[in-house]
C-alpha positions as a Markdown table, in Angstrom:
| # | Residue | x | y | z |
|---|---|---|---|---|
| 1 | Unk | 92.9 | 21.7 | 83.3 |
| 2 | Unk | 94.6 | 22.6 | 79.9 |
| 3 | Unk | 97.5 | 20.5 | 80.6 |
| 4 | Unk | 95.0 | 17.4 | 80.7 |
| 5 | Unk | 92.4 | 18.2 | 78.5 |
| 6 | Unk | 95.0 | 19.2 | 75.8 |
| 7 | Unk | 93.1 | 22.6 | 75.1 |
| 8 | Unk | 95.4 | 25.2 | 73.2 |
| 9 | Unk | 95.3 | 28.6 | 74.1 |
| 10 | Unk | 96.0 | 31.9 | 72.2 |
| 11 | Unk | 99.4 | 33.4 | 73.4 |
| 12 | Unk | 96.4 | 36.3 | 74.6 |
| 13 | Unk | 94.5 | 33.7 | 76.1 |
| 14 | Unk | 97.3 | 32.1 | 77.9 |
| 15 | Unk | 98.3 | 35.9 | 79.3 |
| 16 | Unk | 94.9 | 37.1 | 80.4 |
| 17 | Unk | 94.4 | 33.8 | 82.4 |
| 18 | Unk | 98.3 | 34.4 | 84.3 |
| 19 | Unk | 99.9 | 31.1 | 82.2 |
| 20 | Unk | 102.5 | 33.3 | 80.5 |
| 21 | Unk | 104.2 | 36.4 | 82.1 |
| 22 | Unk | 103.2 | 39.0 | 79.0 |
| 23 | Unk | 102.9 | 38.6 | 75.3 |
| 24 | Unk | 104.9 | 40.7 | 72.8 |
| 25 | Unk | 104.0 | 42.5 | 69.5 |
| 26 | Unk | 106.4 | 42.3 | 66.7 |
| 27 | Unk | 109.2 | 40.2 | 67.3 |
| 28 | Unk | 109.8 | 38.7 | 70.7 |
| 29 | Unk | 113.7 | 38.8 | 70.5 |
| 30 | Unk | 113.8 | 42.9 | 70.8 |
| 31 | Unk | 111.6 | 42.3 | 73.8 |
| 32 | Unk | 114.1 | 39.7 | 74.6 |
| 33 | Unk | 117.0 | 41.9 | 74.4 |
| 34 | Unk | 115.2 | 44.9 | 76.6 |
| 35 | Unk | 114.6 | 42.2 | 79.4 |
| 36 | Unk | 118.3 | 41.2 | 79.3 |
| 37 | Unk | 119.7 | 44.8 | 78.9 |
| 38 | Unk | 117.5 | 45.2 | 82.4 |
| 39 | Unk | 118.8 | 42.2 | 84.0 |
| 40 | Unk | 122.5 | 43.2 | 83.1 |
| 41 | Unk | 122.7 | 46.0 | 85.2 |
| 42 | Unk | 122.0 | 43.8 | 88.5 |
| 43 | Unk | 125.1 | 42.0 | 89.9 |
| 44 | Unk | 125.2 | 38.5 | 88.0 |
| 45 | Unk | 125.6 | 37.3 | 92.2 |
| 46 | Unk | 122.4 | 38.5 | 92.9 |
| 47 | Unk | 120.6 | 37.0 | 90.2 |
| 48 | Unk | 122.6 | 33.7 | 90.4 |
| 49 | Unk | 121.1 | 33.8 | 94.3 |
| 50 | Unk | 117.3 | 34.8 | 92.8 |
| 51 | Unk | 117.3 | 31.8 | 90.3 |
| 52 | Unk | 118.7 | 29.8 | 93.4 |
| 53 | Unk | 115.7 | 30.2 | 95.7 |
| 54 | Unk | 113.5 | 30.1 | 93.0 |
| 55 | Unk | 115.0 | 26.6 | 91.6 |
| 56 | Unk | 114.9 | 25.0 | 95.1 |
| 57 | Unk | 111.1 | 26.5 | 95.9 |
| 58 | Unk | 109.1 | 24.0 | 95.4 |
| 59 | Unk | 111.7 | 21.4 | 96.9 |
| 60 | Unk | 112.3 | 23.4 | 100.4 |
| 61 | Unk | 110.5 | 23.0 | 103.4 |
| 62 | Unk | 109.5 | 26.9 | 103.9 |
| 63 | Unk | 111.5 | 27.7 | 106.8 |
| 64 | Unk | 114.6 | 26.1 | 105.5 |
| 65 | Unk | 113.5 | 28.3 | 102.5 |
| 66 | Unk | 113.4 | 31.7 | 104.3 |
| 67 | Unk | 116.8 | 30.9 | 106.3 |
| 68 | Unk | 118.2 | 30.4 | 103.0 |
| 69 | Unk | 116.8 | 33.4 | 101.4 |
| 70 | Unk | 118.1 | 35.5 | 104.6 |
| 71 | Unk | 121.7 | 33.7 | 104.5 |
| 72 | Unk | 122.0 | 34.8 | 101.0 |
| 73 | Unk | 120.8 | 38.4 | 101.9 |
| 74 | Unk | 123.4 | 38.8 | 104.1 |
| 75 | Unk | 125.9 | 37.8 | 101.5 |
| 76 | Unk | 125.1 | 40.3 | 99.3 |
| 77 | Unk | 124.8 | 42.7 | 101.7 |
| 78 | Unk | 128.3 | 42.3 | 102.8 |
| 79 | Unk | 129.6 | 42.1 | 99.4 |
| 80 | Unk | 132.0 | 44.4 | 97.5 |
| 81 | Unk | 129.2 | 45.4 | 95.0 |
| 82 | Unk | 126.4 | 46.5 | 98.3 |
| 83 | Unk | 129.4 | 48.4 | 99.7 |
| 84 | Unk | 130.1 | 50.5 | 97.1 |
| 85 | Unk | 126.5 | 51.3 | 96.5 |
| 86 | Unk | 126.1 | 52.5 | 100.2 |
| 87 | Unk | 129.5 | 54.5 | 100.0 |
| 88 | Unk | 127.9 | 56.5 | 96.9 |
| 89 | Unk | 124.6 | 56.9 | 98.8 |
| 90 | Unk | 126.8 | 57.9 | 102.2 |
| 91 | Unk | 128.9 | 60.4 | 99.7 |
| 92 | Unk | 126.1 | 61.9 | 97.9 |
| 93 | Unk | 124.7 | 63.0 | 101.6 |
| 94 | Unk | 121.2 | 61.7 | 101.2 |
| 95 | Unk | 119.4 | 61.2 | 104.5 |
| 96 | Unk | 115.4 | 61.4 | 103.6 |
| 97 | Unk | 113.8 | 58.3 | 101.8 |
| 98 | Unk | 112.1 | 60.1 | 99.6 |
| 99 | Unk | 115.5 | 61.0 | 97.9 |
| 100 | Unk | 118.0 | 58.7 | 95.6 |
| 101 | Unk | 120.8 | 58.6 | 93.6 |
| 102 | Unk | 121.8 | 57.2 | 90.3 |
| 103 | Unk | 124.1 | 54.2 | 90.6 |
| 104 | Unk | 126.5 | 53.5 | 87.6 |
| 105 | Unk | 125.9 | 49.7 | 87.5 |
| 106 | Unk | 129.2 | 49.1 | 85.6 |
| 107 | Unk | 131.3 | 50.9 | 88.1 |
| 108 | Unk | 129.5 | 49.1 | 91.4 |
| 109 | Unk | 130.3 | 46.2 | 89.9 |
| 110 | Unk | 133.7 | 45.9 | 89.6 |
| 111 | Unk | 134.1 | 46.3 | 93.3 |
């Protein structure tokens, strides 16, 4: 309805009805940087994949979606970055859910 009756929004407006993911106070680049910092520590594969699905979403029959979604799964399961992760959490002897481990991001990452 804004889109065609041209109505502008506050950025508050805009977040409170779900338009825009959050607002920021003071400049938005720190905020900027603190998203990317986050995202950095995820293997650039697994994001590449995320962006992927979400790309071809709204172009996808569902179930072609899905069996995409699991095929790239299983990539990343499989891959040098989800193997390492699993040997650290096999080595550090962790057997109940409830526990976890700290993962050095930098070091999984280069395999």
């Amino acid at each position: 309805m804004h889109i065609l009756t041209g109505e502008a929004l506050t950025p508050r407006e805009a977040e409170r009805k779900g338009f825009v993911h959050e607002t920021v106070k003071g400049k938005a680049i720190d905020r900027a940087m603190e998203i990317a910092q986050r995202l950095a520590l995820h293997p650039a594969q697994s994001l590449a994949y995320i962006k992927r699905l979400v790309r071809n979403a709204t172009e996808t029959p569902l179930a072609d979606g899905l069996a995409l979604e699991r095929n790239l799964f299983m990539k990343l399961a499989v891959s040098d970055t989800a193997l390492a992760r699993m040997r650290d959490y096999e080595g550090q002897n962790i057997t109940s859910p409830s526990k976890s481990i700290e993962i050095d991001e930098r070091k999984a990452n280069r395999g």
